[in-house]
Each structure stands twice: as structure tokens, then as C-alpha cells.
BAVO-110652 format. One record per residue (C-alpha): x, y, z; residue number from 1. Coordinates in Angstrom, 1 decimal. Each point is the difference from the previous one (the first is absolute). Layout:
<nodes>
<px: X py: Y pz: Z pafi: NUM>
...
</nodes>
This chain:
<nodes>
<px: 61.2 py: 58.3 pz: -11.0 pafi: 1>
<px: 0.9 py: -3.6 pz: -1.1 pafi: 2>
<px: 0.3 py: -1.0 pz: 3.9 pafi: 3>
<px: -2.8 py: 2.0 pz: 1.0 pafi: 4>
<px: -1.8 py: -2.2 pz: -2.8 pafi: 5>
<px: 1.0 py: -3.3 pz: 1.4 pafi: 6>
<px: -0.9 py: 0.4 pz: 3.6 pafi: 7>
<px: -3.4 py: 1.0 pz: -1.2 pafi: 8>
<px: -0.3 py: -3.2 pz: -1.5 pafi: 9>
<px: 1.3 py: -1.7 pz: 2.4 pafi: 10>
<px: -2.4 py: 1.5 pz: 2.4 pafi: 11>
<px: -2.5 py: -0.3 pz: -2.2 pafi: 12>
<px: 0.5 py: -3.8 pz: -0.4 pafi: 13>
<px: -0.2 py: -0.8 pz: 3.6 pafi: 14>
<px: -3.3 py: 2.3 pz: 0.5 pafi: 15>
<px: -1.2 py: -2.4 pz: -2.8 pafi: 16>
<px: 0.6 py: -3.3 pz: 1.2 pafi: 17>
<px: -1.3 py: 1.4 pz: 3.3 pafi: 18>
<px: -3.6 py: 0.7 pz: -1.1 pafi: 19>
<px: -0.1 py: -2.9 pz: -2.4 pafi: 20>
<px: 0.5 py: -2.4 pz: 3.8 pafi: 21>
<px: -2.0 py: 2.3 pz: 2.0 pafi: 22>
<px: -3.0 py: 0.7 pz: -2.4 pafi: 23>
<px: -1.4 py: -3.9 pz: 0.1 pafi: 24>
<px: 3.4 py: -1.3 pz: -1.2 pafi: 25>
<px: -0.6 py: 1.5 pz: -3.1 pafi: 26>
<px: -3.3 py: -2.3 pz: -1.0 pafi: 27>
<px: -2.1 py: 3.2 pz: 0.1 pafi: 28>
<px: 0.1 py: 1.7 pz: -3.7 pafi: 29>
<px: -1.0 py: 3.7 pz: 1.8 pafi: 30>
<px: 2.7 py: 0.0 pz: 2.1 pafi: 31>
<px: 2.6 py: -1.4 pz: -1.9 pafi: 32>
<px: -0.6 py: 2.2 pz: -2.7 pafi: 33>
<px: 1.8 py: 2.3 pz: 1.8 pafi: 34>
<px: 3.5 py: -2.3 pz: 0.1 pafi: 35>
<px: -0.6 py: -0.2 pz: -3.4 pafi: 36>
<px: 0.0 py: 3.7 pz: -0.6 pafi: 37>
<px: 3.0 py: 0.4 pz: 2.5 pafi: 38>
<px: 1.8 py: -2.5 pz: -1.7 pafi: 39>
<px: -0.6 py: 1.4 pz: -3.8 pafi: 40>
<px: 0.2 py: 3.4 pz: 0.9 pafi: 41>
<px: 3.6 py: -0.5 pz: 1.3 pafi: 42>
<px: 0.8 py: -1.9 pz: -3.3 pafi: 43>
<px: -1.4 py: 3.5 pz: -2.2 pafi: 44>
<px: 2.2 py: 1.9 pz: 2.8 pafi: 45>
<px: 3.4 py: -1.8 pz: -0.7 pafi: 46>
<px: -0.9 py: -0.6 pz: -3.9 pafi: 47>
<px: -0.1 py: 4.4 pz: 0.1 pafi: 48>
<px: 3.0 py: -0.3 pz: 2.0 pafi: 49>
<px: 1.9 py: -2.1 pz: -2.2 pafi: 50>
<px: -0.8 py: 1.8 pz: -3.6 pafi: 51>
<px: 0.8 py: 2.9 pz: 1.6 pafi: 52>
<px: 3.5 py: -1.3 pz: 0.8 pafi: 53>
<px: 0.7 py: -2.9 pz: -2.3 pafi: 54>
<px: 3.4 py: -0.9 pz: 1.9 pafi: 55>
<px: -1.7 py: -0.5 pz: 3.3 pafi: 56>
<px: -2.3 py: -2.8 pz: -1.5 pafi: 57>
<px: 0.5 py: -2.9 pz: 1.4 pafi: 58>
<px: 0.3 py: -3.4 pz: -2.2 pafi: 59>
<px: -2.4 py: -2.7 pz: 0.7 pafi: 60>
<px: -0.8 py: -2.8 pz: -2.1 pafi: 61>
<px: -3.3 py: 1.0 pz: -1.6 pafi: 62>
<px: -0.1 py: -2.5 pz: -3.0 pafi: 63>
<px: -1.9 py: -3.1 pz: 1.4 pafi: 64>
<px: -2.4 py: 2.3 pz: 2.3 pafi: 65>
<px: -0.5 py: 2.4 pz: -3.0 pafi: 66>
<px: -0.8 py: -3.3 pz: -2.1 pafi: 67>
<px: -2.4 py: -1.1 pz: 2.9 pafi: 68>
<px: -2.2 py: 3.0 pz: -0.1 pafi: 69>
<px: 0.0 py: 0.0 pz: -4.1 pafi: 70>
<px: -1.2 py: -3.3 pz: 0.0 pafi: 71>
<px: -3.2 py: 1.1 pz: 2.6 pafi: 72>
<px: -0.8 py: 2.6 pz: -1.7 pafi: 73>
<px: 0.0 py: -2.4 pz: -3.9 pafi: 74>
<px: -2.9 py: -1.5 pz: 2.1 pafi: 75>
<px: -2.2 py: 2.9 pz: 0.2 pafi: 76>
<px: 0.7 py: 1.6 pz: -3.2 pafi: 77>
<px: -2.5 py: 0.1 pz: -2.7 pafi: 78>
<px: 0.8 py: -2.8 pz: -2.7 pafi: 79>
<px: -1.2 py: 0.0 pz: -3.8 pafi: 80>
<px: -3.1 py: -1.0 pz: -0.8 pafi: 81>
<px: 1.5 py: -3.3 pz: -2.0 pafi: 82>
<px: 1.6 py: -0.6 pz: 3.0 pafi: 83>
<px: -2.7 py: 0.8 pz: 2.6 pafi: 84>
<px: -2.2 py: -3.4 pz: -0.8 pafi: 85>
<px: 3.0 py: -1.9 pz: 1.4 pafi: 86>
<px: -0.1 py: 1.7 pz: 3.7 pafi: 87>
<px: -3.3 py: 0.5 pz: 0.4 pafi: 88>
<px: -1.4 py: 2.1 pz: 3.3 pafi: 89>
<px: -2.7 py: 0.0 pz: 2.3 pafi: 90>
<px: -3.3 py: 1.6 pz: -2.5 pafi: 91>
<px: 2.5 py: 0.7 pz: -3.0 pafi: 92>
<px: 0.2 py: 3.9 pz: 0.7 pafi: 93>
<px: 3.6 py: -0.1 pz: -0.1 pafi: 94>
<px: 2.2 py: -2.0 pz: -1.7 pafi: 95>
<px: 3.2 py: -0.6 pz: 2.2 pafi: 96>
<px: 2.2 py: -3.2 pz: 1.2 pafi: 97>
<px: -1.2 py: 0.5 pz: 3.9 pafi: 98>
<px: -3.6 py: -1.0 pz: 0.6 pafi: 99>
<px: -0.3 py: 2.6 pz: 2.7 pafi: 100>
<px: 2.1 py: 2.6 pz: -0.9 pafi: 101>
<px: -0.9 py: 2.4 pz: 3.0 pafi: 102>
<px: 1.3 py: -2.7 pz: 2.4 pafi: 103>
<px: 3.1 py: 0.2 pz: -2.5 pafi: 104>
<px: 0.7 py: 3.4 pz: 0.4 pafi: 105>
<px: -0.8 py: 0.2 pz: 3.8 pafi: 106>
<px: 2.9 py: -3.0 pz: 0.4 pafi: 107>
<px: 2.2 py: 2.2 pz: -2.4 pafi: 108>
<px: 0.2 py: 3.0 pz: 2.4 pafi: 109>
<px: 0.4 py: -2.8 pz: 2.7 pafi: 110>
<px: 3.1 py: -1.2 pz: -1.9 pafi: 111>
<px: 1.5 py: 4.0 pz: -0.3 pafi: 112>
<px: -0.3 py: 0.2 pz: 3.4 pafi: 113>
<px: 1.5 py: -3.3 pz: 0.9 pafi: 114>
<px: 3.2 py: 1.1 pz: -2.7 pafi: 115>
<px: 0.1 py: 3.2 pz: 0.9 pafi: 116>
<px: 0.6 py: -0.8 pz: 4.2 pafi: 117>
<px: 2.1 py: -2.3 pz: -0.9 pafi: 118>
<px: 2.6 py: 2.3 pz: -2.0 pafi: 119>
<px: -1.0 py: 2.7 pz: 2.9 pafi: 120>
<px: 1.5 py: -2.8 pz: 2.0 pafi: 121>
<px: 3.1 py: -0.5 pz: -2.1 pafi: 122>
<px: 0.5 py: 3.7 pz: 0.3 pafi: 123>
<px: -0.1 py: -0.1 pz: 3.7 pafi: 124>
<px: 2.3 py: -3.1 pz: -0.3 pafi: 125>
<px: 3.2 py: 2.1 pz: -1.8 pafi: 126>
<px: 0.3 py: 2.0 pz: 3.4 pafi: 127>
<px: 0.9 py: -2.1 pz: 3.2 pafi: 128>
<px: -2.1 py: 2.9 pz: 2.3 pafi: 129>
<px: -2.8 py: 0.0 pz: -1.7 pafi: 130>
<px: 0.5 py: -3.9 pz: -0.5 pafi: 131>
<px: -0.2 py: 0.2 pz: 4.0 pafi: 132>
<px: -2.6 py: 2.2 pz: 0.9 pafi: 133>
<px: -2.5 py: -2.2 pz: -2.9 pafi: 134>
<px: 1.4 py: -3.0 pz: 2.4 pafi: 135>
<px: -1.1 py: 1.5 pz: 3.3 pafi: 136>
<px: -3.2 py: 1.3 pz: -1.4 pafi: 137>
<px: -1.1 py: -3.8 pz: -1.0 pafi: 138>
<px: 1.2 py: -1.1 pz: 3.4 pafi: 139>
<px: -1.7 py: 2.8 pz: 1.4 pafi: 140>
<px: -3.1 py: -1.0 pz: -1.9 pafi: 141>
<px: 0.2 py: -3.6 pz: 0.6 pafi: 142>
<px: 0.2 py: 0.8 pz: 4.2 pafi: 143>
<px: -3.1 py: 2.1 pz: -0.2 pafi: 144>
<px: -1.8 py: -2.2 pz: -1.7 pafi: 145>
<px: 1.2 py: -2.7 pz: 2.1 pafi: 146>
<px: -1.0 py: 1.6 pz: 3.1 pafi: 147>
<px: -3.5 py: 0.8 pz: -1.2 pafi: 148>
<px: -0.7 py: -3.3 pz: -0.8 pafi: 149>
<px: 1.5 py: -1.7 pz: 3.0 pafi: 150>
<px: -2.6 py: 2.7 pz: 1.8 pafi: 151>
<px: -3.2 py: -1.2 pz: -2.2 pafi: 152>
<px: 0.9 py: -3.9 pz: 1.2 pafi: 153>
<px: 0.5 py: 0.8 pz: 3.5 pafi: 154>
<px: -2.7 py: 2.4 pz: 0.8 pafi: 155>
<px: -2.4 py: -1.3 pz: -2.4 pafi: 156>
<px: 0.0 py: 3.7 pz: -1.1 pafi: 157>
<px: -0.9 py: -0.8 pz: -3.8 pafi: 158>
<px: 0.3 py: 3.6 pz: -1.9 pafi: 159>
<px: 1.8 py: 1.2 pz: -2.7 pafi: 160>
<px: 0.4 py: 3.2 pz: 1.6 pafi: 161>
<px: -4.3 py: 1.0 pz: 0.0 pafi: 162>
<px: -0.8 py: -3.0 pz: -2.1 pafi: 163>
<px: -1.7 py: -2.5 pz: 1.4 pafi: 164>
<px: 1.8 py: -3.2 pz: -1.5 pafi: 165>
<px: -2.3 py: -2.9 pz: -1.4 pafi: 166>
<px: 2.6 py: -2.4 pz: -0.4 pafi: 167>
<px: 2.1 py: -2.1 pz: 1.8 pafi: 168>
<px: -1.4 py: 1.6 pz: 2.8 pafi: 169>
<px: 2.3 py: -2.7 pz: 2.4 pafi: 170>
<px: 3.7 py: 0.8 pz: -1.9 pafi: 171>
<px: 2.4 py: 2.9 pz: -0.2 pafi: 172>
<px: -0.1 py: 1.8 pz: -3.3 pafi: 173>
<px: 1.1 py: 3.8 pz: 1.0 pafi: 174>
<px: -1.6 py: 2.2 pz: -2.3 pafi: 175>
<px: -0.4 py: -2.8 pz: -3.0 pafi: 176>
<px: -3.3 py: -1.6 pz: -0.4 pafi: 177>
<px: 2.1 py: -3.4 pz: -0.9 pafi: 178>
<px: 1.7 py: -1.8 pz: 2.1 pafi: 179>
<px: 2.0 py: -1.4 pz: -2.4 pafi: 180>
<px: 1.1 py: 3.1 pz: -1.2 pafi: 181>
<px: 0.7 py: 1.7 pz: 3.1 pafi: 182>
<px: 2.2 py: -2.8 pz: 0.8 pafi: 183>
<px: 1.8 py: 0.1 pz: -3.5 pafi: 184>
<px: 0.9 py: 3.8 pz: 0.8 pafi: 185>
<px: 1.5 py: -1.2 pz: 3.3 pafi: 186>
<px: 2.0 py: -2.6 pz: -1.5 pafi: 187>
<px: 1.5 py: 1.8 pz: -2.2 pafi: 188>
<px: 0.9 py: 2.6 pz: 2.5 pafi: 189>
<px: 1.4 py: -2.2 pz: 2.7 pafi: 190>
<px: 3.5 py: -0.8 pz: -2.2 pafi: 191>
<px: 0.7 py: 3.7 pz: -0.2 pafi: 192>
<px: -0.3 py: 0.1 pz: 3.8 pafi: 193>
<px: 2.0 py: -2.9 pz: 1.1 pafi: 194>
<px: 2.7 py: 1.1 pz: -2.7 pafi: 195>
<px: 0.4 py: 2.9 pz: 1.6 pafi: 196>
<px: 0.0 py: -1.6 pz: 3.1 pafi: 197>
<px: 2.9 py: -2.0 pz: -1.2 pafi: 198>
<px: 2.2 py: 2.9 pz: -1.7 pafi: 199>
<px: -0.3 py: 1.7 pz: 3.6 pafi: 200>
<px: 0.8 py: -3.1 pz: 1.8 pafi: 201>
<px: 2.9 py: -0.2 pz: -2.3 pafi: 202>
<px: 1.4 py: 3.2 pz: 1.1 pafi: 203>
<px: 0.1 py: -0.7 pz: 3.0 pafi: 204>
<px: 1.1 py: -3.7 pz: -0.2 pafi: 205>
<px: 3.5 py: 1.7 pz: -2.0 pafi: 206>
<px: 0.2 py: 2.9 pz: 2.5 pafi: 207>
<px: 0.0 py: -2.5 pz: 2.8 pafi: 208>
<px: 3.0 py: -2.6 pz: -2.0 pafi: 209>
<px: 2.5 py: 3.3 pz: -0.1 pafi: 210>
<px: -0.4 py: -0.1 pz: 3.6 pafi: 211>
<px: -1.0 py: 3.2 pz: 0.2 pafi: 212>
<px: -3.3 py: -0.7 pz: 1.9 pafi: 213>
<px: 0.0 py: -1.6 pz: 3.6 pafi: 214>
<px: -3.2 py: -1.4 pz: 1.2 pafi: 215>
<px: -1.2 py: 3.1 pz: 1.8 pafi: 216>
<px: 0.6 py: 2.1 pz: -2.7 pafi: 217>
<px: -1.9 py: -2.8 pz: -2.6 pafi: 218>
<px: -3.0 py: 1.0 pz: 2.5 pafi: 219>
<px: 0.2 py: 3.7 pz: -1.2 pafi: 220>
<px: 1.2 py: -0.5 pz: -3.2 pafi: 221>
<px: -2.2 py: 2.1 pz: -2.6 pafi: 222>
<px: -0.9 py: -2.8 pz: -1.8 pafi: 223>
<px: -1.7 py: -1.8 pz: 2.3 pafi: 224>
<px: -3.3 py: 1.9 pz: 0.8 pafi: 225>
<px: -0.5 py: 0.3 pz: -3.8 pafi: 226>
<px: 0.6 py: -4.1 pz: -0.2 pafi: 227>
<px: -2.3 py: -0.5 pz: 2.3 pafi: 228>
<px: -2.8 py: 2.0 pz: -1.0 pafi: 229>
<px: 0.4 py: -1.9 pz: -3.1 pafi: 230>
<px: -0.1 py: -3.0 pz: 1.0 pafi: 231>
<px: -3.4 py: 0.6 pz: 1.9 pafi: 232>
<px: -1.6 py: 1.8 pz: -3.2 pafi: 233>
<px: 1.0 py: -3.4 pz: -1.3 pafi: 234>
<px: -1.3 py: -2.5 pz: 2.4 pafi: 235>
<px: -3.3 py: 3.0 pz: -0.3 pafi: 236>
<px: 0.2 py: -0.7 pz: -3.6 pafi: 237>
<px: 0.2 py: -4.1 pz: 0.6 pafi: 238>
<px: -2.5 py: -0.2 pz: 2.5 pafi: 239>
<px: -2.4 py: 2.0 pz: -2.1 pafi: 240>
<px: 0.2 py: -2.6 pz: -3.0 pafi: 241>
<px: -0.8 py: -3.0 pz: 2.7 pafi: 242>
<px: -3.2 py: 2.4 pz: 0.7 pafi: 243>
<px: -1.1 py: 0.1 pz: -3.3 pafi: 244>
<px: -0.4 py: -3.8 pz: -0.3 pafi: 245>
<px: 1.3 py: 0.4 pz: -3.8 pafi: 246>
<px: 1.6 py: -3.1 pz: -0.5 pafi: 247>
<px: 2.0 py: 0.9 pz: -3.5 pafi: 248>
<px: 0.8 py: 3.3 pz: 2.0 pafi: 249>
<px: 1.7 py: -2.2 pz: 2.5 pafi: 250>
<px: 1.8 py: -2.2 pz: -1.7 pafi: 251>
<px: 1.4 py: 2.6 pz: -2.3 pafi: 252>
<px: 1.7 py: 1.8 pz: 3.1 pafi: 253>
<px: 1.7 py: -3.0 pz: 1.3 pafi: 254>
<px: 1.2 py: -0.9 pz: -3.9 pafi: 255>
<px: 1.0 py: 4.4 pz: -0.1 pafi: 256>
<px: 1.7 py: -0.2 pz: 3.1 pafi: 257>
<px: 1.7 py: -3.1 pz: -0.8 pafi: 258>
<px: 1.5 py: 1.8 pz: -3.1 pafi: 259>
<px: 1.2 py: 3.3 pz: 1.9 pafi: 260>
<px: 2.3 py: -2.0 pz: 2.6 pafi: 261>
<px: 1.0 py: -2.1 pz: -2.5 pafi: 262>
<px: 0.9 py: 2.4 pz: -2.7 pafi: 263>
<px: 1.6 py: 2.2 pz: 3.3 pafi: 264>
<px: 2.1 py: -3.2 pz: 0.3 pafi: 265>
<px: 1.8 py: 1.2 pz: -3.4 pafi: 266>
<px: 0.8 py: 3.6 pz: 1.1 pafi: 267>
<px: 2.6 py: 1.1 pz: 3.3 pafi: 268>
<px: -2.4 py: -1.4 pz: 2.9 pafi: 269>
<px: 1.2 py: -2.9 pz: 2.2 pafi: 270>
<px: -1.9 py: -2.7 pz: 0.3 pafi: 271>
<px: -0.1 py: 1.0 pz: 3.8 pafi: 272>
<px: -1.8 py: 3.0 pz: -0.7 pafi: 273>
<px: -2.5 py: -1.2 pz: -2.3 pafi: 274>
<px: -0.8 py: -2.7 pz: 2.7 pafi: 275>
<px: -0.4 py: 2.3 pz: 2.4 pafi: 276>
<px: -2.4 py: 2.3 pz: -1.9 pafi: 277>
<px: -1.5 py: -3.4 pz: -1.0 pafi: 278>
<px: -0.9 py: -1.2 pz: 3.1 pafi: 279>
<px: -0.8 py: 3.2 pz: 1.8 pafi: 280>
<px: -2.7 py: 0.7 pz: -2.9 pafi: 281>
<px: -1.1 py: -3.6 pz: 0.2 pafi: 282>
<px: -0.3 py: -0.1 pz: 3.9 pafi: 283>
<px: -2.1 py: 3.2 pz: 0.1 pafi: 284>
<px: -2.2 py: -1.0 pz: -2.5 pafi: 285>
<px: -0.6 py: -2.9 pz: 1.8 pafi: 286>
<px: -1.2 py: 1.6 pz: 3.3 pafi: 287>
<px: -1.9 py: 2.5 pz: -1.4 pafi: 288>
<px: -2.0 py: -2.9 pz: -2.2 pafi: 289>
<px: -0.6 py: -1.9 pz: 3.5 pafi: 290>
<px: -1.3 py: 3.3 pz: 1.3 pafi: 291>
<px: -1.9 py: 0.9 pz: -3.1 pafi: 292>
<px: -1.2 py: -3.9 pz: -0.3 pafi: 293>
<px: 0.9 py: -2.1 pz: -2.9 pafi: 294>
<px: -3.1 py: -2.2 pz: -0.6 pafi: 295>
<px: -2.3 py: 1.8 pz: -2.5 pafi: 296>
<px: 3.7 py: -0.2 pz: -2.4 pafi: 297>
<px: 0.5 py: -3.5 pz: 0.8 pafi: 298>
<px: -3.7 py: -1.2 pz: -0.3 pafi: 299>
<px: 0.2 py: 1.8 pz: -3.1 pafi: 300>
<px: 2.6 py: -2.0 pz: -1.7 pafi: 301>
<px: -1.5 py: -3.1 pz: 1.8 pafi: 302>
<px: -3.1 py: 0.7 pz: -2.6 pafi: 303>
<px: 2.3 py: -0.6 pz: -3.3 pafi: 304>
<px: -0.7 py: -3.7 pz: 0.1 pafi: 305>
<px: -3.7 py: 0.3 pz: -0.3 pafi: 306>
<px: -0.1 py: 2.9 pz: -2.7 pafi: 307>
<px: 2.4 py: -1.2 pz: -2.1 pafi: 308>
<px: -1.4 py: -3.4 pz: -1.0 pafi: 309>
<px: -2.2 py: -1.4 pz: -2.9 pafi: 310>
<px: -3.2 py: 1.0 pz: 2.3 pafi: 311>
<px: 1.3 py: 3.3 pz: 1.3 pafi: 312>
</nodes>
């Protein structure tokens, strides 16, 4: 019952984060109303789960996140009268600390949420398969919408499946309205990918040093049509972010890749193979920007010396 439980959640988790991207990246209240409802319904699923069999709970720390919430909801909570002239609200119906206390509470089922994917997360986190499949769904995620935007910039094709975009109408933003955002989801997705990238390389790379593997066989090794394919997803991903002309998005790939070959540098990869993944990623991302054409992104940060001065 306990597994059956988990891979709900876990399920249920990646449905979540799936409509909260596709649905207007989330920016629509309708529609992410329903990740919100995914998300707390799974909390009320595992809370039943967990009273019902007190040794399967699992401990998080709940004492800072707990204190969080308490300290929204003091802001929202009616005060004494002696004490309501010193927070006074918008017309003096209602004495509390927040002067719009139904933006309060709306931003306090915002926070459950947030808390409440994050444990889901942690949860995921304590078993390495479900650890993986969250992985390859945010890879997954992060190709799609890297393809759909890369199609939007090249065809000029500027929908968000049958809505007619109204902004940015000359950058790729996949199914965000934002380009900033859209590019903040691919950032963040692009590690995964070229970490996995690596881990395969790195089989291979130690299969190779025990001389079991000629050069024939390296050809048809298993791991190399999934490194591949990974590495393309990646330079997808890359080539995507150059499309949306988000500068910050950008910059915070290189400074995110940067990190993963060097924190890779600290685990049982050669520097050979990080090179090689290195400059495979960093050669195909180059020809598919020349293809794609890297002027809008470069005119783009050509523009920070007029905007950010005393005038701009």
C-alpha cells in the first residue's frame, strides 16, 4: 500500500509540474489552480497514508516551514481592538497586520504549494528510481519546450498552442508568455541533461580503460546512442536559450554549466572525458547558433550600455 502510495505521488508530482509549464508557465490562476489541487491533494493523500501507519512516516524538518506559515497567517488574523488602531487597513472594516488581507491569504496557499512540492520532492529524492524518472521527466520537459520554441523563432509560428501570442512576437518562449521565464525553465534544465550526459560518458570512458572495448565495439556500445541523444537535447536546450534573447537566462547557463564540469571534476571522471563532452557540447552549440543566427542575442546585449545609464 505504502509503495503503491509513493508512485502515486510521484506520478502525481510530475503531472503537476507538467501543467504548471504547459498551462502559460503557470502565470494563469485558472489553470494553475489545478497544479495546486494536484499538488495539495497528494499532501492530504500521504498525510492519510501516514496516520494510518505511523512507522511509515517519513521525517522531514517541518519546524522553520511550519514557523513560516504561522507567521502568514499572524498577518491575517483578527487583532484586539486596543491593538487594531496600530495596523490600520484599507476602510477600517477589519482590524488585521496585512493591509490587504485577501492578497495575504491568496500568497499563503501559494506558499503551501510551494512547501508542499518541495517535500513531494524530498520524498521522490529518498528513492534513486523515482529520483531518476523526476530527472528525465524535467529533461523531458525542458526538450519539449525547447523544441517548441526553437519552432516559434524559426517559422515565425507565434502560438501557444491556439493562442495567438501578443508578446515578444520575434523570440522563442514555448508555451510561456515570458521570455524570461521560458528561458529560466531551460536553464535550469540543461544541467540535468549534460550531467547525465557526463555519468553515461563516464561509463563508457571506464569500460573502455579495462580494455574491454575496441574501437568497433565503442561504436555499438549501449551507451552511446543514449549519449548522443543527450547531447543533442542539450545543444536543443542551448540553442533555445540564444533564441529567447534573455540575456540573464544566458549568462546563467554558461555560469550552471561551468559548475557541473567543474563540480564533475571532483567525482571519478577524467579530465579527458569531461573535455570531450565539453567540447562536443560546445561545438554543436556553436553550429546550430550559426544556423539559427546569433544577432538578435548579441544586439541584445549590445543594448546594456544605453539602458543602463543615468538617462536610460
Amino acid at each position: 500500500m505504502r509503495s503503491l502510495v509513493l508512485r502515486i505521488t510521484e506520478a502525481g508530482l510530475i503531472i503537476a509540474i507538467w501543467v504548471a509549464v504547459l498551462a502559460f508557465g503557470g502565470t494563469a490562476p485558472p489553470f494553475f489552480l489545478v497544479t495546486q489541487v494536484i499538488i495539495l491533494g497528494l499532501a492530504i493523500l500521504l498525510l492519510s497514508t501516514s496516520l494510518r501507519s505511523p512507522r511509515a512516516a517519513v521525517g522531514f524538518p517541518v519546524a522553520v516551514p511550519a514557523a513560516l506559515i504561522v507567521w502568514v497567517l499572524l498577518q491575517i488574523l483578527p487583532l484586539p481592538t486596543f491593538l487594531g488602531s496600530l495596523f490600520p487597513t484599507a476602510g477600517d472594516t477589519r482590524h488585521t497586520i496585512s493591509v490587504a488581507p485577501y492578497q495575504t491569504v491568496s500568497h499563503l496557499i501559494l506558499l503551501v504549494t510551494y512547501l508542499t512540492a518541495f517535500y513531494l520532492v524530498l520524498l521522490a529524492d529518498a528513492d534513486r528510481n523515482a529520483k531518476k524518472r523526476l530527472i528525465y521527466s524535467l529533461v523531458a520537459l525542458g526538450a519539449f519546450e525547447a523544441f517548441y520554441g526553437l519552432v516559434q523563432y524559426l517559422t515565425g509560428w507565434q502560438q501557444i498552442f491556439v493562442y495567438v501570442k501578443k508578446f515578444y512576437l520575434e523570440d522563442a518562449t514555448g508555451t510561456y508568455i515570458n521570455r524570461n521565464h521560458f528561458a529560466g525553465l531551460l536553464e535550469l534544465t540543461l544541467p540535468f541533461t549534460i550531467a547525465l550526459a557526463l555519468l553515461l560518458a563516464g561509463n563508457l570512458s571506464r569500460v573502455a580503460k579495462r580494455g574491454e572495448l575496441t574501437a568497433r565495439q565503442g561504436l555499438s556500445a549501449k551507451e552511446l546512442p543514449p549519449l548522443v541523444f543527450l547531447l543533442f537535447l542539450a545543444i536543443a536546450i542551448f540553442t533555445a536559450l540564444v533564441a529567447s534573447r534573455s540575456r540573464m537566462g544566458i549568462i546563467s547557463a554558461l555560469v550552471s554549466l561551468m559548475a557541473i564540469f567543474a563540480l564533475a571534476g571532483s567525482s571519478s571522471l577524467s579530465k579527458r572525458t569531461r573535455a570531450a563532452v565539453a567540447v562536443l557540447f560546445f561545438l554543436g552549440v556553436a553550429g546550430m547558433v550559426l544556423w539559427v543566427g546569433s544577432d538578435p542575442a548579441v544586439k541584445r546585449f549590445e543594448t546594456l550600455g544605453h539602458e543602463y545609464t543615468p538617462t536610460g
